[in-house]
C-alpha positions in Angstrom: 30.1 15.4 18.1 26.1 14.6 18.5 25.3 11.4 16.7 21.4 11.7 15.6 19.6 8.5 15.6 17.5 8.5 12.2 15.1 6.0 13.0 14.4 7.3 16.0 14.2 11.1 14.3 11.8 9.0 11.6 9.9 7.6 14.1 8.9 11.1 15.9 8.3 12.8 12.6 5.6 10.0 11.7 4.1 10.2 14.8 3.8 14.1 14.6 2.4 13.4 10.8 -0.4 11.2 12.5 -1.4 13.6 15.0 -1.9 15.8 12.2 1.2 18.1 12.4 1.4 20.1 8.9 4.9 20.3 9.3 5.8 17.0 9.9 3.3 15.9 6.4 5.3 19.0 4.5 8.3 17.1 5.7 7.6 13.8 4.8 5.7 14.9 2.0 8.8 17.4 1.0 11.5 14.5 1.3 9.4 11.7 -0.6 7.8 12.9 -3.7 10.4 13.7 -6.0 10.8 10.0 -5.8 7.0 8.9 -5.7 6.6 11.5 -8.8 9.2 9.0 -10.6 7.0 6.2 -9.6 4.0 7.0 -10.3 5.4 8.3 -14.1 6.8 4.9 -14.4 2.7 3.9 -14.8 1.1 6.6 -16.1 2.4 8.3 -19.3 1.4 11.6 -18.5 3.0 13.7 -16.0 -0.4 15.8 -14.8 -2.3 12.6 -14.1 1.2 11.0 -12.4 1.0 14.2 -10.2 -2.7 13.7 -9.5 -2.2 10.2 -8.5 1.2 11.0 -5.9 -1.2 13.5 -4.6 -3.9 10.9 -3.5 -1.6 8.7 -2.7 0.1 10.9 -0.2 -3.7 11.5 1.0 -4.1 7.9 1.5 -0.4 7.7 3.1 -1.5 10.4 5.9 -4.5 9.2 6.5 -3.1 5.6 6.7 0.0 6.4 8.6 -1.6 5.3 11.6 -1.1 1.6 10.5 2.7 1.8 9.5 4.3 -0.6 11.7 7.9 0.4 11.6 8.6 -2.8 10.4 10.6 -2.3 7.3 11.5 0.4 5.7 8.9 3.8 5.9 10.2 4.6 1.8 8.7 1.2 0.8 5.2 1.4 2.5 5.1 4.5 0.9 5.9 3.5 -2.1 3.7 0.6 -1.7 0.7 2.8 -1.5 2.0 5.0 -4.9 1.9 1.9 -7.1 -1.3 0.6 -5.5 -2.8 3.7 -6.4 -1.5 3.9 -10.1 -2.9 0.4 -10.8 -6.1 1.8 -9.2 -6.0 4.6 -11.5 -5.2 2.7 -14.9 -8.1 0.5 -13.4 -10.1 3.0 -13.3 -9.5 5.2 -16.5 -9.8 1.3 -18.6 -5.8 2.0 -19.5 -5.0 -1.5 -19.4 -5.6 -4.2 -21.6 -4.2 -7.8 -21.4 -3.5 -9.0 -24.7 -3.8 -12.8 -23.9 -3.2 -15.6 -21.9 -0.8 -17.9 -23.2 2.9 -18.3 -21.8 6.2 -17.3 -24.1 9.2 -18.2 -23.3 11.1 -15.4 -21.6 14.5 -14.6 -23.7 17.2 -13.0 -21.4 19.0 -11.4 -23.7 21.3 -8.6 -22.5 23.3 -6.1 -24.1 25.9 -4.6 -22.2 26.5 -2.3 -24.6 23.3 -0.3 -24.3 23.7 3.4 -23.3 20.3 4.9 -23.1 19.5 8.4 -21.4 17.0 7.4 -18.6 14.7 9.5 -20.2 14.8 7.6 -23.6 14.4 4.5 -21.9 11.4 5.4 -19.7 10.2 6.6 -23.4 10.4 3.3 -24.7 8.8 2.0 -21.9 5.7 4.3 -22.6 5.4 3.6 -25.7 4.7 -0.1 -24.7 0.7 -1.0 -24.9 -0.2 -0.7 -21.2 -0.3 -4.2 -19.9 2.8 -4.9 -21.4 4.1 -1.4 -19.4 2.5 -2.6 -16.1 3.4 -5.7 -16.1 7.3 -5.0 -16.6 7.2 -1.9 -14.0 5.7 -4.3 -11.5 8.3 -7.2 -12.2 11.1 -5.5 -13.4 11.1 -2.3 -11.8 9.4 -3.0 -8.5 10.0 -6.8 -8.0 6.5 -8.5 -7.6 7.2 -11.8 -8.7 4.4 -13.1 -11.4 2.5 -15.0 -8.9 1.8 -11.8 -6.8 1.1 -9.5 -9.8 -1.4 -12.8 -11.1 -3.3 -11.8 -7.9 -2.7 -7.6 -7.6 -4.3 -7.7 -11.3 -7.0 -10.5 -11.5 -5.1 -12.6 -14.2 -3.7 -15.2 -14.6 -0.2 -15.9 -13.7 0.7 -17.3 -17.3 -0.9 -14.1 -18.6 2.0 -12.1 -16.1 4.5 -13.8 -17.5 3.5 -13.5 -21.7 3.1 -10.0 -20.9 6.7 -10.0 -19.5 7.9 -12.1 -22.3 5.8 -9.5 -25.2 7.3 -6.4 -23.6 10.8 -7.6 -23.4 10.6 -8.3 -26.7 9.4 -5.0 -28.0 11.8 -3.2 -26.1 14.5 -4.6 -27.1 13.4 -4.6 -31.1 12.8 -0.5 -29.9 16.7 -0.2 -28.3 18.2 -2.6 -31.6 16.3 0.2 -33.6 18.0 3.3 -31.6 21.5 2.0 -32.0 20.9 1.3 -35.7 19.7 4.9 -36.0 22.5 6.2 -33.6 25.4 4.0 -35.7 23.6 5.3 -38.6 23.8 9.3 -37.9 27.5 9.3 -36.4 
């Protein structure tokens, strides 16, 4: 039995990619964006601009690969890149607005007995106002504590966490309001 290193088989395929091998980019490229697509949806609301920002993204990972360290996992700088690129965009089209600057309380509140379709529940997410959206993907989704996304966005760190606190808020008000229209129809 031939054991295949992936790493190492990772490593070689980069390092084609940054010598400019087509094959090795339709590979990375091939294997990667189904899952940057999701990503980059979770910020923009419309799938033709999410598409148009995974496709400059995987322009700016190619012609950054160069600088990947193989320190850490290859997925994650990529995906670094993808939500760099969406805040860029939302930046750029004036999509996001920060409410205001004053720190709520955050409420965990959880509710086991939620059972929303991922779908449904990335559409209650869109239908958050855009801070509020960018804000949660960044710190619930992706992890950024609010310190780092104070500094990503050029706000506060108190204005992180109210947006938090305001989007928690409305989404669960929006779930309470499915399951009292699910109980409702059954």
């Amino acid at each position: 039995m031939k054991v295949i290193n992936l790493n190492q088989e990772e490593k070689e395929m980069i390092q084609l990619a940054v010598d400019h091998n087509r094959h090795a980019q339709q590979k990375i490229y091939t294997r990667f964006s189904p899952k940057m697509l999701s990503i980059c949806r979770l910020y923009v609301k419309d799938i033709q601009q999410a598409e148009d920002v995974m496709i400059t993204s995987f322009m700016k990972v190619f012609s950054s690969l160069k600088n990947f360290q193989h320190n850490g996992s290859f997925e994650g700088w990529i995906r670094r890149i993808m939500v760099n690129e969406c805040i860029s965009f939302l930046r750029v089209h004036k999509k996001v607005h920060f409410l205001e600057d004053t720190f709520v309380t955050e409420e965990n509140t959880v509710d086991n007995e939620c059972e929303l379709a991922v779908d449904d529940l990335q559409l209650l997410i869109d239908n958050l106002p855009d801070g509020y959206k960018l804000i949660f993907n960044l710190y619930a989704i992706e992890g950024f504590k609010h310190k780092e996304i104070a500094v990503m966005l050029g706000i506060n760190e108190g204005t992180s966490k109210s947006q938090l606190s305001h989007a928690r808020k409305i989404l669960q008000q929006q779930i309470k309001a499915t399951k009292k229209y699910d109980y409702g129809s059954k």
